[in-house]
The first five atom37 places (N, CA, C, CB, O) and aatype in JSON, in Angstrom:
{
  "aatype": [20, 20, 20, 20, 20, 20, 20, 20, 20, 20, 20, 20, 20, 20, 20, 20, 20, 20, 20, 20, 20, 20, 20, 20, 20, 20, 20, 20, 20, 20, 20, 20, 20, 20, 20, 20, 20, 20, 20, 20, 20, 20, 20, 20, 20, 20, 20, 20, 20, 20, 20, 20, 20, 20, 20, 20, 20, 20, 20, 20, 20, 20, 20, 20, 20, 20, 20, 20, 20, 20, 20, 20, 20, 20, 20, 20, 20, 20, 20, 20, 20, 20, 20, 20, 20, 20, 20, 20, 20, 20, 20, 20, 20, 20, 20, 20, 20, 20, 20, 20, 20],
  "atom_mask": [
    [1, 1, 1, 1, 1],
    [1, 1, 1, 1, 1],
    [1, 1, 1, 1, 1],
    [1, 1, 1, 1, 1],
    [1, 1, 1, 1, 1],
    [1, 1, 1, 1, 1],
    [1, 1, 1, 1, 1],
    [1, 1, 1, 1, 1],
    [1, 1, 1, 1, 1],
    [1, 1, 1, 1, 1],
    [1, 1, 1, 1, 1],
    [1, 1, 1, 1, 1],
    [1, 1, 1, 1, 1],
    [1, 1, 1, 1, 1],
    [1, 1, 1, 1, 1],
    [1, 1, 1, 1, 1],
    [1, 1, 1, 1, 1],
    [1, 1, 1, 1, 1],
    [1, 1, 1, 1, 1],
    [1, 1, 1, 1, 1],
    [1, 1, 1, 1, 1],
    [1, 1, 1, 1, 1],
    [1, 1, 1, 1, 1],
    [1, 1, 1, 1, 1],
    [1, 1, 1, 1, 1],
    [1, 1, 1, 1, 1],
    [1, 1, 1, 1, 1],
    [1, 1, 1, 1, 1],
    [1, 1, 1, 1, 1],
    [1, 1, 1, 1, 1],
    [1, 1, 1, 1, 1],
    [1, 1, 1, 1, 1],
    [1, 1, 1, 1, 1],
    [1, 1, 1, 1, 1],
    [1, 1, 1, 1, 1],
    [1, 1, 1, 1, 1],
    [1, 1, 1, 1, 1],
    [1, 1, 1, 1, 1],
    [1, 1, 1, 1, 1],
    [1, 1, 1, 1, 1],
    [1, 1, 1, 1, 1],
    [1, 1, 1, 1, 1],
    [1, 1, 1, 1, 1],
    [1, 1, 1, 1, 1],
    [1, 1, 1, 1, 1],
    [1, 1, 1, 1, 1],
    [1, 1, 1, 1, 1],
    [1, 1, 1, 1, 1],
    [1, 1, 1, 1, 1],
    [1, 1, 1, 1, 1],
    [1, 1, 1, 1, 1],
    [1, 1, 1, 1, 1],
    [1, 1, 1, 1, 1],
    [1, 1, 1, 1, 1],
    [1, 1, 1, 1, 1],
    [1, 1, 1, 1, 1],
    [1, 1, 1, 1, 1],
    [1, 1, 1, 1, 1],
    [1, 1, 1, 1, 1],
    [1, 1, 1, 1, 1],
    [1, 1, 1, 1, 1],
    [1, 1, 1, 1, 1],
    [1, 1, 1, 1, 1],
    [1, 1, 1, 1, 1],
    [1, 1, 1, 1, 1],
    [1, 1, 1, 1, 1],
    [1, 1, 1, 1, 1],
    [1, 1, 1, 1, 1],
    [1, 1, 1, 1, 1],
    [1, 1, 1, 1, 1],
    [1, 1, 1, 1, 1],
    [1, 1, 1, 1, 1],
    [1, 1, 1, 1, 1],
    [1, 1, 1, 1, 1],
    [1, 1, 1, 1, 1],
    [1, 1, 1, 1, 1],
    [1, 1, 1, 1, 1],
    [1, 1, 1, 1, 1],
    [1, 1, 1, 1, 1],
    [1, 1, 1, 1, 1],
    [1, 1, 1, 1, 1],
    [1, 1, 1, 1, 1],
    [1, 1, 1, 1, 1],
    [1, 1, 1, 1, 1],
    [1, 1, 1, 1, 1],
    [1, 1, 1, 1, 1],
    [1, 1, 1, 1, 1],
    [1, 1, 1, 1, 1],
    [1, 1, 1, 1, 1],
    [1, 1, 1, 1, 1],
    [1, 1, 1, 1, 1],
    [1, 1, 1, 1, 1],
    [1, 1, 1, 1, 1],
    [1, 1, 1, 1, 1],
    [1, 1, 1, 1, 1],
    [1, 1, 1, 1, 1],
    [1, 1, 1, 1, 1],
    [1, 1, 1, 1, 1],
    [1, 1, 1, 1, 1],
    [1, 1, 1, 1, 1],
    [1, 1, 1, 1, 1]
  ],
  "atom_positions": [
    [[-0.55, 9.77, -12.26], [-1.97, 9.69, -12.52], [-2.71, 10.12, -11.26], [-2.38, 8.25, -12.96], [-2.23, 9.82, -10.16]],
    [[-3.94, 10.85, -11.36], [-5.01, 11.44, -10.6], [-5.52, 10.5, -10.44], [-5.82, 12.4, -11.02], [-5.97, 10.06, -11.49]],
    [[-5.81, 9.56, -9.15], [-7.29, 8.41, -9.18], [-8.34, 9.72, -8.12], [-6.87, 6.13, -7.92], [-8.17, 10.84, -7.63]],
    [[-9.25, 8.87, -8.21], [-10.5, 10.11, -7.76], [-11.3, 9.04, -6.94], [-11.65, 11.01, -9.31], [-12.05, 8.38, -7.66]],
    [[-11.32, 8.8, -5.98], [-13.14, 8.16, -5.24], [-14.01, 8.72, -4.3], [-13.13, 6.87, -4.42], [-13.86, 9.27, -3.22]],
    [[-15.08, 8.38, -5.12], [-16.05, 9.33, -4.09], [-17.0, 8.19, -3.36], [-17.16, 10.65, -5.06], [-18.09, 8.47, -2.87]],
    [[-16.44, 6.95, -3.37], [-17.45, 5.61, -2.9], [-16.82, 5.62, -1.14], [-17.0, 3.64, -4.07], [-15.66, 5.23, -1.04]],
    [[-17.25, 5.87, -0.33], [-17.22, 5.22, 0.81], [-16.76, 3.67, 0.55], [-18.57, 5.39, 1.44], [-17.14, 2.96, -0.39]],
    [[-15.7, 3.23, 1.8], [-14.84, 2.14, 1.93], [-15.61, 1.15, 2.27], [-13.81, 2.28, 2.82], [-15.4, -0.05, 2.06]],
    [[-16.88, 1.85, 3.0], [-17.45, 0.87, 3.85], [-18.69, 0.44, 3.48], [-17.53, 1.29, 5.1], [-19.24, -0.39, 4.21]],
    [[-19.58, 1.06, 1.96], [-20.05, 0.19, 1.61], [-19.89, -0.11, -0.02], [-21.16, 0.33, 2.14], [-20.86, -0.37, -0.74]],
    [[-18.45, -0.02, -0.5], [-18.0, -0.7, -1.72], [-16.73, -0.64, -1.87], [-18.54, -0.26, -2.84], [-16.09, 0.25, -1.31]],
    [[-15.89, -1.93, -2.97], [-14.73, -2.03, -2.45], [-14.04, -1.18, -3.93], [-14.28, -3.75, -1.96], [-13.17, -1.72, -4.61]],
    [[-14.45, -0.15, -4.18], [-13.65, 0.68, -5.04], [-12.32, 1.4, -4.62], [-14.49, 1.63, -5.45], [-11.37, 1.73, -5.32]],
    [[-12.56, 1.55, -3.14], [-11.01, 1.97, -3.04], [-9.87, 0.94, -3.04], [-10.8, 2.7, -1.78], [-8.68, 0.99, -3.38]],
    [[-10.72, -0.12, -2.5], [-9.63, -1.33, -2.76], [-8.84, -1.94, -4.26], [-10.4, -2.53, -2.27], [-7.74, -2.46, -4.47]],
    [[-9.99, -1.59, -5.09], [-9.75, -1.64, -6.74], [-8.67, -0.91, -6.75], [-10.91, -1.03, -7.81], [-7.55, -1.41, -6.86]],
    [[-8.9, 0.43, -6.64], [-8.12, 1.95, -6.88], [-6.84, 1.55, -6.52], [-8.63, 3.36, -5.89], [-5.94, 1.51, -7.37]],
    [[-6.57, 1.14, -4.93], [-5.07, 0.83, -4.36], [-4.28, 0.05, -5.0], [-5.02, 0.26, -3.16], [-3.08, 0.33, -5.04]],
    [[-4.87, -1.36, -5.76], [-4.44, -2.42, -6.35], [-3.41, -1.87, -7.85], [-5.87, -3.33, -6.65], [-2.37, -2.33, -8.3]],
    [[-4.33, -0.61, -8.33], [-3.46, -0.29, -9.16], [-2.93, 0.98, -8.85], [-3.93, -0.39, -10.34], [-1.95, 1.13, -9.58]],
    [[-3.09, 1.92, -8.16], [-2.35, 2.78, -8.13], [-1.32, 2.76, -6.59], [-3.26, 3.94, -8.43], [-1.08, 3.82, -6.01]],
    [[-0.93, 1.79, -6.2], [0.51, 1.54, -4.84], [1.62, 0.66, -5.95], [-0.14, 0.06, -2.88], [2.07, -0.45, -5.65]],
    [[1.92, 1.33, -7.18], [2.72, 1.07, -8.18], [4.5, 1.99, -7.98], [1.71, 1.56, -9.55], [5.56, 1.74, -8.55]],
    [[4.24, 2.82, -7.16], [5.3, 3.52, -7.14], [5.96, 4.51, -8.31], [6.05, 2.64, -6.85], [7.16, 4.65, -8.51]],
    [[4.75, 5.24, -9.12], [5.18, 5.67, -10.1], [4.45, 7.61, -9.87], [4.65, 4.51, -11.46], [4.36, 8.54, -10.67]],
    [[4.19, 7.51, -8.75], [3.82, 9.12, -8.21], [2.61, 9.38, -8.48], [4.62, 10.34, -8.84], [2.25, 10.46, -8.95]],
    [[1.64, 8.19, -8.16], [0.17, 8.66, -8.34], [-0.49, 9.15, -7.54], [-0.6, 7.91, -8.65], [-0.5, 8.53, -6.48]],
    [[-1.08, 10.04, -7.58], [-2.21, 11.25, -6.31], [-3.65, 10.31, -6.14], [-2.89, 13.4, -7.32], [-4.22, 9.82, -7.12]],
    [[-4.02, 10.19, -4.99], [-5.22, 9.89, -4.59], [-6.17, 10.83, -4.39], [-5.12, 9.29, -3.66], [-5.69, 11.71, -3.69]],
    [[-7.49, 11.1, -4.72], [-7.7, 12.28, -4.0], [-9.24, 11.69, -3.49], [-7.58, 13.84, -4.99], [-9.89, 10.97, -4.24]],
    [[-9.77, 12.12, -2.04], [-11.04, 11.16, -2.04], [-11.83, 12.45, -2.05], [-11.35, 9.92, -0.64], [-11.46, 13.61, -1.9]],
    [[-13.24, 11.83, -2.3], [-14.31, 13.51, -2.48], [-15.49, 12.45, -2.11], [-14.53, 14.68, -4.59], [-15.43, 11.22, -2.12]],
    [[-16.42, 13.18, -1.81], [-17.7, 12.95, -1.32], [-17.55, 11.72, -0.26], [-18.72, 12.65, -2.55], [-16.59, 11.63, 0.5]],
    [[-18.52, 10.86, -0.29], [-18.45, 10.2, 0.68], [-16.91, 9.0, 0.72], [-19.9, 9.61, 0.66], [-16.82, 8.11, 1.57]],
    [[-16.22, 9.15, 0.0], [-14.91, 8.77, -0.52], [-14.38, 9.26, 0.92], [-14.28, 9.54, -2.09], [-13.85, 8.42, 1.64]],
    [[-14.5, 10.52, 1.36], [-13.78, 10.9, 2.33], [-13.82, 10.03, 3.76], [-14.15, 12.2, 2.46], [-12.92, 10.17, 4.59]],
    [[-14.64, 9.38, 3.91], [-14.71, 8.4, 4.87], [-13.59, 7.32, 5.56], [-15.58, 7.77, 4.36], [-13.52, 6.85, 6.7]],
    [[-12.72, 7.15, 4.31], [-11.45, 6.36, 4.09], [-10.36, 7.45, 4.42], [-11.32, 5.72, 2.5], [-9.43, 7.59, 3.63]],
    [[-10.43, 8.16, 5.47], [-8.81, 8.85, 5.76], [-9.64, 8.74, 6.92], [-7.92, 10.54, 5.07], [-8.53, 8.87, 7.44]],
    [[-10.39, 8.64, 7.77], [-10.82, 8.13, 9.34], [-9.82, 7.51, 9.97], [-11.99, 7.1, 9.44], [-9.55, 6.35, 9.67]],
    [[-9.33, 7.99, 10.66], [-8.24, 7.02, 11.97], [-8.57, 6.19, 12.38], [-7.85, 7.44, 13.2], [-9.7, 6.29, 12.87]],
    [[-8.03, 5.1, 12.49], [-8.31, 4.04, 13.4], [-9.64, 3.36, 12.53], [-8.64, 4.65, 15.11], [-10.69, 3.41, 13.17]],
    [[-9.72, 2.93, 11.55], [-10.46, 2.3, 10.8], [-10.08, 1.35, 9.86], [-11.02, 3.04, 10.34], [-9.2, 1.66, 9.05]],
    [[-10.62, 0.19, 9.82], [-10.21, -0.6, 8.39], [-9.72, 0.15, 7.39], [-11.33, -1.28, 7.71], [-8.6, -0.17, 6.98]],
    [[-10.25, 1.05, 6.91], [-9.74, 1.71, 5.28], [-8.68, 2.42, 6.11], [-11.02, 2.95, 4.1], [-7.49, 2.27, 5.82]],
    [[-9.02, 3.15, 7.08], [-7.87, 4.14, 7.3], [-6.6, 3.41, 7.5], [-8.12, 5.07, 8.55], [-5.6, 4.11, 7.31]],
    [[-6.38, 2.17, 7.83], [-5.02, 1.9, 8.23], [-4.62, 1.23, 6.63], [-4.86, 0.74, 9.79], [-3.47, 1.04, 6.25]],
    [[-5.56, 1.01, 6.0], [-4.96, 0.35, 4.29], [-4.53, 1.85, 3.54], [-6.64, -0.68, 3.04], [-3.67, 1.94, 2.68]],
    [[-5.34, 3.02, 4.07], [-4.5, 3.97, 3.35], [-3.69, 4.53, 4.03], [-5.07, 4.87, 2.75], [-3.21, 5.46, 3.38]],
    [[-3.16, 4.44, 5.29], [-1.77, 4.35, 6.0], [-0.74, 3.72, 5.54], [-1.82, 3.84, 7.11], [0.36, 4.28, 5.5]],
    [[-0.95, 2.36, 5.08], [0.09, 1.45, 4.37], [0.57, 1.9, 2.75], [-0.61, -0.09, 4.33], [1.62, 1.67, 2.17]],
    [[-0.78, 2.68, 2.27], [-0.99, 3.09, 0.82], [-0.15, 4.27, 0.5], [-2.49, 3.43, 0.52], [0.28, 4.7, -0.57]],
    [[0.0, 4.79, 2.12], [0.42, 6.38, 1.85], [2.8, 6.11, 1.35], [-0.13, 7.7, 4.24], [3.57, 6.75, 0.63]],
    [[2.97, 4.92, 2.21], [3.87, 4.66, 1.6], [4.04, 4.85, -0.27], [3.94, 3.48, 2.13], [4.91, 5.66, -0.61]],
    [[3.54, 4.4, -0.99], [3.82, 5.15, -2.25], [2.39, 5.84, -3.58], [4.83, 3.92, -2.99], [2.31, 5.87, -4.81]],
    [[1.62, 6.21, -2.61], [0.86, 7.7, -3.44], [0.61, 8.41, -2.19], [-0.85, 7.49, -4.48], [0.67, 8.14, -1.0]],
    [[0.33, 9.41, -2.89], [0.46, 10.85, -2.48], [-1.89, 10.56, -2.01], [1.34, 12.43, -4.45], [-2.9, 10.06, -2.5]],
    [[-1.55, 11.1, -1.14], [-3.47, 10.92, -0.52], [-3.67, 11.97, 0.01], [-4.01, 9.72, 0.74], [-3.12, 12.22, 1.08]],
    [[-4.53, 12.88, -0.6], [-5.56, 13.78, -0.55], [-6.63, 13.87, -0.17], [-5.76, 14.04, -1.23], [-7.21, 13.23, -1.04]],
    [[-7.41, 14.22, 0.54], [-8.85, 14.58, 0.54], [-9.76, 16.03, 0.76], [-9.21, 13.81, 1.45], [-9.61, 16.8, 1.71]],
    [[-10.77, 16.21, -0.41], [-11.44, 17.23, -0.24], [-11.68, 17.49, 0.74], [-12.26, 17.32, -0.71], [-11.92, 16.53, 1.49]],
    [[-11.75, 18.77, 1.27], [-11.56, 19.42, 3.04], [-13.14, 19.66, 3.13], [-10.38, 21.3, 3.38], [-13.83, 19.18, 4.03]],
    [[-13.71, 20.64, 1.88], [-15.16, 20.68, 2.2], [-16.23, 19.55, 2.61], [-15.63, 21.16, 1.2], [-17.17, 19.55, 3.41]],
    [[-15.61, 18.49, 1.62], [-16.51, 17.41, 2.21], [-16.18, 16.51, 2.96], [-17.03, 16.78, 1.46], [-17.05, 15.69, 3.26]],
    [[-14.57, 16.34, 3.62], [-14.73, 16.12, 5.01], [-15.59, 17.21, 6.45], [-13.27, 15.98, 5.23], [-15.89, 16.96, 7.62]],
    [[-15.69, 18.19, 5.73], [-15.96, 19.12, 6.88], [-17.68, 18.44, 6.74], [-15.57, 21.19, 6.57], [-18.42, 18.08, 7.66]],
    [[-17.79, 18.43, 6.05], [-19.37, 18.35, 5.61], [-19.99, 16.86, 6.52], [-19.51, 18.12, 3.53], [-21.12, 16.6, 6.92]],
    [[-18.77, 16.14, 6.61], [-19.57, 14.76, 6.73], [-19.24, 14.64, 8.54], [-18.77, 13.18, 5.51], [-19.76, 13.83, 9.31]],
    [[-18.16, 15.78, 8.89], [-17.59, 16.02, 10.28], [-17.01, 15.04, 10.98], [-18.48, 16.44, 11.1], [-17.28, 14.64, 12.11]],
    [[-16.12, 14.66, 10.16], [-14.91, 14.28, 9.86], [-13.51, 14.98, 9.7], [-15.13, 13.83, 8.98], [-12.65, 14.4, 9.04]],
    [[-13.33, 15.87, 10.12], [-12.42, 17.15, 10.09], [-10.68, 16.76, 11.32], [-13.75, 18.78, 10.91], [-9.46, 16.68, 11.18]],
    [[-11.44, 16.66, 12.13], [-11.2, 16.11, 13.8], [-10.64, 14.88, 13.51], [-12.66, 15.87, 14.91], [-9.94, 14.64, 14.49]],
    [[-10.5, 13.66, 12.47], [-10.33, 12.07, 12.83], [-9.59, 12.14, 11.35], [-12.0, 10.83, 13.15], [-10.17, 11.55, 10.43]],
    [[-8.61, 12.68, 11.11], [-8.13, 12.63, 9.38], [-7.02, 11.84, 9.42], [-7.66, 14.17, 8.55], [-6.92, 11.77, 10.65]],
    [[-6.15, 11.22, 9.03], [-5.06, 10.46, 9.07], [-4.35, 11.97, 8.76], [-4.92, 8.99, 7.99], [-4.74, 12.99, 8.17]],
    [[-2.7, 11.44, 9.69], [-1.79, 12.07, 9.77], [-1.09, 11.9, 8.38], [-1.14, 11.76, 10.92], [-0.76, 10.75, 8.06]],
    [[-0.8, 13.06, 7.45], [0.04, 13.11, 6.13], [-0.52, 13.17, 5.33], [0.8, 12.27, 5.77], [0.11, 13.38, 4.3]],
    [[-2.46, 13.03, 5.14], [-3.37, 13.16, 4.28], [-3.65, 14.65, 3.8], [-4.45, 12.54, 4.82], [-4.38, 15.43, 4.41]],
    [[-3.0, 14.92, 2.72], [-3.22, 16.49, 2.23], [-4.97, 16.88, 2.39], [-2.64, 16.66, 0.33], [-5.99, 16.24, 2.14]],
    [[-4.77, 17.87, 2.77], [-6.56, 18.55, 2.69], [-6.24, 19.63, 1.76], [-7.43, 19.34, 4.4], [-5.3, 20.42, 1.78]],
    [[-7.38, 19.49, 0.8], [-7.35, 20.56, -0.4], [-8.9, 21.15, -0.55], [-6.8, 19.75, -1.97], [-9.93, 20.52, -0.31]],
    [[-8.81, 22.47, -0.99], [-10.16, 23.04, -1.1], [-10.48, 22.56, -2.75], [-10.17, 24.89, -0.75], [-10.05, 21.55, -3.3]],
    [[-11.13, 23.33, -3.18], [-12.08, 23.15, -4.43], [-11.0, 23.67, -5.49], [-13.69, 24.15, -4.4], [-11.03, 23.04, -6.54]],
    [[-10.13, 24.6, -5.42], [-9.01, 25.36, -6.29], [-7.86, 24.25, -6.27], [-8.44, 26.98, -5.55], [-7.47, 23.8, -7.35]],
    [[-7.2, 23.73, -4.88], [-6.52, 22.36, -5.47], [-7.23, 21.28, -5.95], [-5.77, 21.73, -4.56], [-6.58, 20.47, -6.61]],
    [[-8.92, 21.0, -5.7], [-8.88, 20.0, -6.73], [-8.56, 20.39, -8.11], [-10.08, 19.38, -6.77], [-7.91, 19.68, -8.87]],
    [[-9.04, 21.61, -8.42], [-8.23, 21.69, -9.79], [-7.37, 22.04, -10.0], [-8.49, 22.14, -10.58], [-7.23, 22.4, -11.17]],
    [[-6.15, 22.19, -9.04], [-4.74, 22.25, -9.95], [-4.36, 21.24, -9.58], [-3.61, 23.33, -9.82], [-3.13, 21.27, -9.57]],
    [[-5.02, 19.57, -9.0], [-4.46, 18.81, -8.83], [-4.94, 17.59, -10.37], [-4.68, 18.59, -7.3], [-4.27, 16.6, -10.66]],
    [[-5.83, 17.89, -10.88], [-6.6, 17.67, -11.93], [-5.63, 18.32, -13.13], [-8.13, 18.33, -11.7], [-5.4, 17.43, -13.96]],
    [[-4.99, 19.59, -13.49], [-4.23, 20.19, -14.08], [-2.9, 20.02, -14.02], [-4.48, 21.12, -13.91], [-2.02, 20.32, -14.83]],
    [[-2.84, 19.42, -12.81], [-0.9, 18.98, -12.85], [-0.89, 17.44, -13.36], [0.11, 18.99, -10.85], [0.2, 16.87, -13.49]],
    [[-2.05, 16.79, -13.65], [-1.93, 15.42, -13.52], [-2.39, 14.99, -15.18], [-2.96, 14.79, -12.15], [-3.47, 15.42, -15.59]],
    [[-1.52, 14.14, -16.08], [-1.38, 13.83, -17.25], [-2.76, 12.95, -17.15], [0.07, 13.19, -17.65], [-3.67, 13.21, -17.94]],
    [[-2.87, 12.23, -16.49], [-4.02, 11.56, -16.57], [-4.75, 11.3, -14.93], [-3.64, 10.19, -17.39], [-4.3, 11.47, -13.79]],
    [[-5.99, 10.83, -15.42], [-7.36, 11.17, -14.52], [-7.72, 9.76, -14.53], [-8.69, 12.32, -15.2], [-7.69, 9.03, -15.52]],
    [[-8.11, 9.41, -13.27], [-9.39, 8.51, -13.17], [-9.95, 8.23, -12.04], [-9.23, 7.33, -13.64], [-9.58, 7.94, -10.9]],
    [[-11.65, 8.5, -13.0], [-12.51, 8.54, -11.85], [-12.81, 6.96, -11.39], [-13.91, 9.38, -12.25], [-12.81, 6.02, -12.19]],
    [[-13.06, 6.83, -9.94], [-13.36, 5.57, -9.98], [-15.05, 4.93, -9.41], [-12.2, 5.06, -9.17], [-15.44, 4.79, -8.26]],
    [[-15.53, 4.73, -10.27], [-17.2, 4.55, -9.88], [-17.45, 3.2, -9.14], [-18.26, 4.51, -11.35], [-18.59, 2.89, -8.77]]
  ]
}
């Protein structure tokens, strides 16, 4: 499964929702977008829960809108960066989707 967040860590706890069910061990992709991208920051509360997270899903984040928020420079080590063409073949390889609001 595709989970999707675009909520910043730091002011709602949707990624924490998100982790609860998808660190299941069954090959689910994270992918963060918009201000979502905030949560692959080094050396941060979220960043070290998705350090622990990266043990079993796969964590992604949109590159444009890390670049955007300039955040580029501070990404966690093993966090895939994908342009706009892997979000959609990561959306297309994945049986199911969810966005998380």
């Amino acid at each position: 499964m595709l989970h999707i967040v675009n909520k910043s860590p730091f002011e709602s706890t949707t990624l924490e929702s998100c982790l609860r069910i998808a660190t299941n061990g069954q090959g689910d992709v994270l992918l963060l977008i918009e201000d979502g991208v905030y949560a692959v920051t080094k050396n941060s509360v979220a960043g070290n829960m998705l350090h622990e997270a990266m043990k079993d899903v796969k964590v992604c984040v949109l590159w444009p809108d890390a670049e955007a928020r300039g955040i580029q420079d501070r990404v966690l080590e093993g966090v895939k960066m994908v342009d706009y063409a892997g979000f959609v073949d990561l959306v297309a390889e994945s049986d199911n989707v969810q966005s998380w609001l």
